[in-house]
N, C-alpha and C positions, 0 to 999 in steps of 0.2 A: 530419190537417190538413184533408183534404177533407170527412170526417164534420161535424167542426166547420164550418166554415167554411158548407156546406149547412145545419143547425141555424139557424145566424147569419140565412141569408136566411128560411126560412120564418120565423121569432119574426119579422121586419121586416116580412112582410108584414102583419101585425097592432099594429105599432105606430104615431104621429103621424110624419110626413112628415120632420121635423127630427130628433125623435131617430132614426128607420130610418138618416138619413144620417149623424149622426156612429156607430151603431152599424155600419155594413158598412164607414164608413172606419178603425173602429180595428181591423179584418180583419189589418193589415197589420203591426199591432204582436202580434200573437197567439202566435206561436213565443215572442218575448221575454216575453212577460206568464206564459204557462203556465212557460217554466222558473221562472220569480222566484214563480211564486204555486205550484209544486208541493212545497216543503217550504221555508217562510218560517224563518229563523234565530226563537227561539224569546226572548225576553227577558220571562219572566217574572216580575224583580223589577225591574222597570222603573218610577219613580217621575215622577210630574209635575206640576206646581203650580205657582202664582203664588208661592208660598213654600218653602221648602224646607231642613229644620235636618236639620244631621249633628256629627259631633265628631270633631275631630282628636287624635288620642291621645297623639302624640311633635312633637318639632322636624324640621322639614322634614318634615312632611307637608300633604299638598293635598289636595283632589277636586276634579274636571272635572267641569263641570254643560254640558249644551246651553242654548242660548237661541234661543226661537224667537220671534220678533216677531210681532203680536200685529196691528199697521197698518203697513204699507209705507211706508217713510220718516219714521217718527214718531220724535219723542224715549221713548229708554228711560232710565227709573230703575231703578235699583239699590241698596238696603239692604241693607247688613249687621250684626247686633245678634252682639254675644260676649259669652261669659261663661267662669269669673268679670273680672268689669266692674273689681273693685278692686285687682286684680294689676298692681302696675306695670311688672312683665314683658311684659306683650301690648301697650303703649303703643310702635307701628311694628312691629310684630312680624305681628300679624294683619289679612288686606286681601286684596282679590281684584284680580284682572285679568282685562279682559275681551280677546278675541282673535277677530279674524276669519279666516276659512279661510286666507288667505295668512299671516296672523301664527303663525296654528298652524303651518302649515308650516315655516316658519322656526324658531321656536322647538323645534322638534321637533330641527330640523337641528342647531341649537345658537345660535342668535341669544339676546339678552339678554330675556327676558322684560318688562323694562319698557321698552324701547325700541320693540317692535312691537307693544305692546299700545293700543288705541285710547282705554281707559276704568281708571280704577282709584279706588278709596275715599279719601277726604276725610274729615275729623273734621268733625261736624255743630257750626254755630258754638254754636247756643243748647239743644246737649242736656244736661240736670242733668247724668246718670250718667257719659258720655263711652265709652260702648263700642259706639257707635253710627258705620258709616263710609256716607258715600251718593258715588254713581257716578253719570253721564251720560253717554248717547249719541245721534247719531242715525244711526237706520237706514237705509243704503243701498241695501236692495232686494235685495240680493248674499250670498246662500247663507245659512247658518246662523252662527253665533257660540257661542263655547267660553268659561266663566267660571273661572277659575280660584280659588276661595276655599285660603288656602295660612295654615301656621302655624310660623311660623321661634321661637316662644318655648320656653323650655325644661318646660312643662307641656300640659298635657292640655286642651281648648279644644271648648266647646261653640256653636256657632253655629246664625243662622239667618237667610238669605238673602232678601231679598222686591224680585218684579221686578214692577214696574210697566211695562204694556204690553208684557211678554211673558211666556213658557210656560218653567219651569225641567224639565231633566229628567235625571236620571241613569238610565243605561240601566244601572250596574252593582250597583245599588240601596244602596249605602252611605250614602246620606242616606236621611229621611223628609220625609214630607208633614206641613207642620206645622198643617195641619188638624184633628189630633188625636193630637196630642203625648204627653198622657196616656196612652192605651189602647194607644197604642206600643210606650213605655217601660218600663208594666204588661209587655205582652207580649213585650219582649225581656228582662226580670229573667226570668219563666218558661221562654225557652228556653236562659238562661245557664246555670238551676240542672239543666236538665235533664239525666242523665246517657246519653249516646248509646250506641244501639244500636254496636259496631265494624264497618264497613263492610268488605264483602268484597273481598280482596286477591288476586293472583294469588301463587299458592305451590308453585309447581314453578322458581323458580331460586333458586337455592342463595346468590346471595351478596346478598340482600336489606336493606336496612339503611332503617329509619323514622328522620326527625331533622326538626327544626326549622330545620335549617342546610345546605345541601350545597354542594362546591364543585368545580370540577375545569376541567379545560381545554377547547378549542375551536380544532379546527384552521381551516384559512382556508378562504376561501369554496367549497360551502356546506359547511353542519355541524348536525348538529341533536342535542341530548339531551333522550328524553323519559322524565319524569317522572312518577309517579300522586300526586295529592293527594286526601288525605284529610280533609275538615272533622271540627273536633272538636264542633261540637254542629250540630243539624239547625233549618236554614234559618236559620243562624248567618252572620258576617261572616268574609271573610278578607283580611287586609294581606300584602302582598308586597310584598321589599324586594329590591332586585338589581344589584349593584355589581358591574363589568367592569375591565379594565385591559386594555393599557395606557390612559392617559389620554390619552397626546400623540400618537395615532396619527390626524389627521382622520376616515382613512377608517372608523375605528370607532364614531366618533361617529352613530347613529340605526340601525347594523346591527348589532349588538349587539343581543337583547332576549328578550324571551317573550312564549307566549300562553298563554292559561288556556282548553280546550277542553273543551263536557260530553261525555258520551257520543254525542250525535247529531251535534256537531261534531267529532268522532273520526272518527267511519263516510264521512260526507259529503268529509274533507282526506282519507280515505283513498282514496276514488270520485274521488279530482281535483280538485276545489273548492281553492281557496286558502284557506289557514289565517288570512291576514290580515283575510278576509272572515268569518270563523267564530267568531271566539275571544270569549269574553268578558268578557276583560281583557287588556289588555296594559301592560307598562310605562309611565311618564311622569316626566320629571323633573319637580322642587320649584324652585319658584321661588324663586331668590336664594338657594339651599342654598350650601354651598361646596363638596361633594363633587357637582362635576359628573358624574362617573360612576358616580352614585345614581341609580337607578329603585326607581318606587315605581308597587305597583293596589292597588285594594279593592274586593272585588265581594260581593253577596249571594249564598250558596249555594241549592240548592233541593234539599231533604231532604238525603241523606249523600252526593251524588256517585255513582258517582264524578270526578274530573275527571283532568286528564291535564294539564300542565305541560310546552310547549316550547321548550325554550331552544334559542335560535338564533344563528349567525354569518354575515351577507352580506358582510362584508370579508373584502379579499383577505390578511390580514395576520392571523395567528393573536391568539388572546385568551383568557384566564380567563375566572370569573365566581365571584360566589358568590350564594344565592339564600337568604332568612330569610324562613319564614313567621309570623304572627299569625294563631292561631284553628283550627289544624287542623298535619298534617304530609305533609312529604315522604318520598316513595316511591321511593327506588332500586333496582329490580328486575332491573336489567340490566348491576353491576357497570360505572357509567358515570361515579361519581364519585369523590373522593380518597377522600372518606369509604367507601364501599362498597369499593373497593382496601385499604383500610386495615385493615379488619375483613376480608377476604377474607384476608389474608396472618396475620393475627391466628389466625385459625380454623385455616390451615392449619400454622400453626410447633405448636398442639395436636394436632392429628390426626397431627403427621410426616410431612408429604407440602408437595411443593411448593405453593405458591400457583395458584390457577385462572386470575386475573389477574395483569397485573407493579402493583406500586408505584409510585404516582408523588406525589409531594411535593407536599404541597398548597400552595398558592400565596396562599390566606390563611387565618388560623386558624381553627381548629373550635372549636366552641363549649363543650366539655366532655372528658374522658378519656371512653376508650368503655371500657363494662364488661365483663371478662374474660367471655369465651360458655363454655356446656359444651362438649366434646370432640364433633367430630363422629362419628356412627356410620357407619362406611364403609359398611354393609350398604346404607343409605339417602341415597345421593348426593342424590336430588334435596329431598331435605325442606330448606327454607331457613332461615339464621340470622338473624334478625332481633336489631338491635344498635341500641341507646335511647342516644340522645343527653342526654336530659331530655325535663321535658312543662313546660307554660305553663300547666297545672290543677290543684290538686289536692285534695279535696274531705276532711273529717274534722268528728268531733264532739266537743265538750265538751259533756258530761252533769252533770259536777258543778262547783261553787264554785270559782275559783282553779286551774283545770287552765291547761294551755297544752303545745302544739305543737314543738317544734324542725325547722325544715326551711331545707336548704341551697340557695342563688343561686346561680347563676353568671352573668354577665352576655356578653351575644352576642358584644359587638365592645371595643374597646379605647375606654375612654374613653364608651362611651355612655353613655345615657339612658334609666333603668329604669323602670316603672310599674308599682302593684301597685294591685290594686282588690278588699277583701275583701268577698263577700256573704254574707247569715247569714239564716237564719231560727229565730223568729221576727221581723219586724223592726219592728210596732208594739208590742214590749214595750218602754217605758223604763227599765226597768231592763237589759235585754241592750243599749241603745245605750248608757249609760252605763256598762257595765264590758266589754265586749266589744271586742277591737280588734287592733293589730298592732304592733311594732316591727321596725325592719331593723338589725343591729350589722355591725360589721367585722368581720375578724378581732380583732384587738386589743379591741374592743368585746366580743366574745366572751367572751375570756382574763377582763376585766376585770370582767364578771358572774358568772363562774364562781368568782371570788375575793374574788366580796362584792359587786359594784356594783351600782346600779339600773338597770334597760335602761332604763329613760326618761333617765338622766343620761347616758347613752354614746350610744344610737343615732342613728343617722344620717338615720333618715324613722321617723314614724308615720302610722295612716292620722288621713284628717280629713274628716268627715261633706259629700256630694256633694252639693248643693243642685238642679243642675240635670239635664237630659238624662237621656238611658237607664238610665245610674248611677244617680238619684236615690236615697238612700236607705243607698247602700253606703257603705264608707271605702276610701278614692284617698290615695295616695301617690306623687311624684313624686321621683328624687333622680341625681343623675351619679354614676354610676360611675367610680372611680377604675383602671384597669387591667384586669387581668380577674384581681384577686382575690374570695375567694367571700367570699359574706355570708351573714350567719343572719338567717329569719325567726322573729320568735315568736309566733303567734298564741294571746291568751289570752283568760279567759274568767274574770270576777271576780264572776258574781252566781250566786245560786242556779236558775238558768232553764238546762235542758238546750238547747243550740244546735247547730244544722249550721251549716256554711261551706261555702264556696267561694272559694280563691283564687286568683287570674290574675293574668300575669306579664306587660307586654311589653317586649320588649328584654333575655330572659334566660331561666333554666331553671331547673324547681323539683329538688327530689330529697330525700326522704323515709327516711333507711335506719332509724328506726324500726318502720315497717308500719303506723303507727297512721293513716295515710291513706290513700285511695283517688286514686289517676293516672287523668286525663284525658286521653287524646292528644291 
């Protein structure tokens, strides 16, 4: 401090009289500035603009945009443009709210979202198309402001946001800059189709288990499980979804949650720093959802992680959870969930030896049967079993005329909402858009092809050519789930033009026991 602080004075002796003087007075803010500027939190897919497009995949889901004003006490406008414009599904369905630091708070706590919100979308009276919503405000002068863009319809939704007299900004980069929308879009089909390096795992405990799903309990205050995630493709998106119980407990309501921390947010909550300050995602409920004890992030990765996932409990009153990711998986490495308990006891009734962990009943369902492991080799205690849920990718070729695919669904939750989005190269050939493509059966739908019927007369979703957004170019299907019985996909392939794919899944798990495709995690 002393070094500094001397430094400070000779440089003033050399500078004009006014700045010397406000330079020897901020002497006094020095301690606080060097800790905050000695390792700044790192947000490097941090997006900003006067406009601002993203897409919401499922029902009840949102993005948190900041807003920063632009003239102190000015009127702010606010545009929202969606697409597709001629769904009569999105008509009340899709709309933003705007919230000021106290309405966030509130709504955080649990307050009604449109009650504490200051601003929200209007249907423009004299626009042709009608998928046009405009907003007004004016600014207070008083801290920042949070926009909620939210989509309660039962499909897939491309939007794009334009603020007039002020600065949009997602700090967790799942929008873009609609600045250039094209080279974007170009550039995230290239990192869809890319198939990832697997990123390195720690593998000295034994009861390790990868899924898309995990769940387990949480005792009362505090309590913390952590988790390692893995993204499935590099500098790719990932959705997390995070549902708690009980419901009717107050005190569970905003202390309940997780954070999403990288590697250098790891080191730093380990050195002391609060994790609330570090993370790069955390939880937020959907607006007007019904499943109040839904959270939901989306953040942009930066290459393959790793990252680290913590779920947390500050109430005084024990709780579940369960945790679904999009885009990547979870990491149990420390025999912390039902799921890893489950496979731990699994492994051990083979080997003939007690379980390493006790069993504990999971408290909501798993996504899938876990697949019987080989026998452990006693010799080698610490080598770990790794135990597959399912994956949300999974990539295969048709080479000739009239081939096709069979691969089995399962879907997450009870009753959801499934999307399926196939990508193929070549994709400026027309003849591979025009016989290439996908159908979803039931079971029954199955049976009923198996014994002569047309998949297109029985199924339940085909895809159907994506006009806009990142997609553009692909086939998107959207369809409800009835239970969590499984469905077949079939992707075929009717023209003479050898193709690759790519299939993703959200709101479910693929599973291939032919071999004739390659798994994504």
């Amino acid at each position: 401090m002393g070094s500094s602080f001397q430094k400070l004075i000779r440089v003033s002796r050399r500078l004009p009289g006014l700045f010397c003087c406000l330079l020897i007075c901020g002497v006094a803010l020095l301690p606080a500035a060097q800790v905050a500027l000695a390792a700044p939190l790192q947000r490097p897919n941090a997006v900003r603009g006067s406009a601002l497009t993203g897409q919401l995949p499922h029902q009840h889901s949102a993005h948190y945009l900041q807003l920063d004003t632009t003239e102190r006490d000015a009127v702010i406008n606010l545009t929202l443009v969606y697409d597709p414009y001629s769904d009569p599904n999105l008509l009340g369905s899709v709309n933003f709210l705007v919230l000021n630091e106290d309405g966030l708070r509130q709504y955080l706590a649990g307050a009604d979202a449109k009650v504490v919100s200051i601003a929200s979308g209007s249907p423009m009276q004299f626009d042709p198309i009608g998928n046009k919503l405009q907003g007004a405000f004016r600014d207070s002068g008083r801290g920042k402001y949070t926009v909620i863009v939210y989509n309660n319809a039962p499909i897939a939704v491309q939007y794009t946001l334009f603020a007039d007299g002020g600065t949009l900004t997602d700090a967790s980069g799942q929008a873009l800059s609609a600045d250039n929308p094209v080279a974007t879009a170009t550039q995230a089909t290239t990192q869809t189709m890319a198939i990832p390096e697997p990123a390195p795992i720690n593998t000295n405990v034994y009861n390790a288990v990868r899924a898309r799903r995990v769940s387990g309990p949480l005792v009362s205050k505090p309590d913390r499980r952590y988790l390692s995630m893995e993204p499935s493709v590099r500098d790719g998106k990932v959705d997390l979804r995070f549902l708690y119980d009980p419901q009717d407990q107050r005190d569970i309501t905003g202390n309940v949650n997780f954070w999403v921390l990288d590697e250098e947010g790891l080191r730093r909550m380990i050195n002391g720093e609060k994790a609330v300050d570090l993370n790069l995602a955390t939880g937020f409920p959907v607006p007007f959802s019904p499943n109040r004890n839904e959270l939901e992030a989306s953040f942009a990765t930066s290459g393959h992680g790793p990252y680290t996932v913590v779920v947390y409990n500050n109430a005084k009153v024990p709780a579940s959870y369960a945790l679904s990711i999009d885009g990547g998986l979870l990491i149990d490495q420390y025999g912390q969930t039902n799921e890893a308990k489950a496979a731990a006891a699994e492994i051990a009734a083979l080997a003939n030896k007690p379980a390493s962990v006790t069993t504990v009943t999971a408290t909501t369902p798993t996504t899938s049967s876990v697949p019987i492991p080989a026998p452990v080799d006693a010799s080698h205690p610490t080598t770990p079993t790794t135990s597959f849920f399912g994956v949300e990718k999974l990539a295969g070729a048709l080479p000739h005329a009239f081939q096709n695919h069979y691969m089995g669904l399962t879907p997450d939750r009870l009753d959801g909402t499934i999307g399926l989005t196939l990508d193929f190269d070549p994709k400026e050939n027309q003849a591979v858009r025009e016989n290439l493509n996908f159908w979803v059966l039931t079971e029954d739908g199955l049976r009923r092809v198996i014994s002569g019927a047309r998949p297109e007369d029985v199924s339940v979703a085909m895809g159907m050519p994506v006009q806009y957004g990142v997609d553009r170019g692909k086939f998107s299907a959207v369809f409800n789930a009835s239970g969590h019985g499984k469905y077949t996909v079939i992707v075929f392939n009717n023209s003479d033009v050898a193709v690759h794919y790519l299939l993703t899944v959200h709101g479910g798990l693929l599973a291939d026991e032919t071999g004739l495709t390659s798994s994504l995690p």
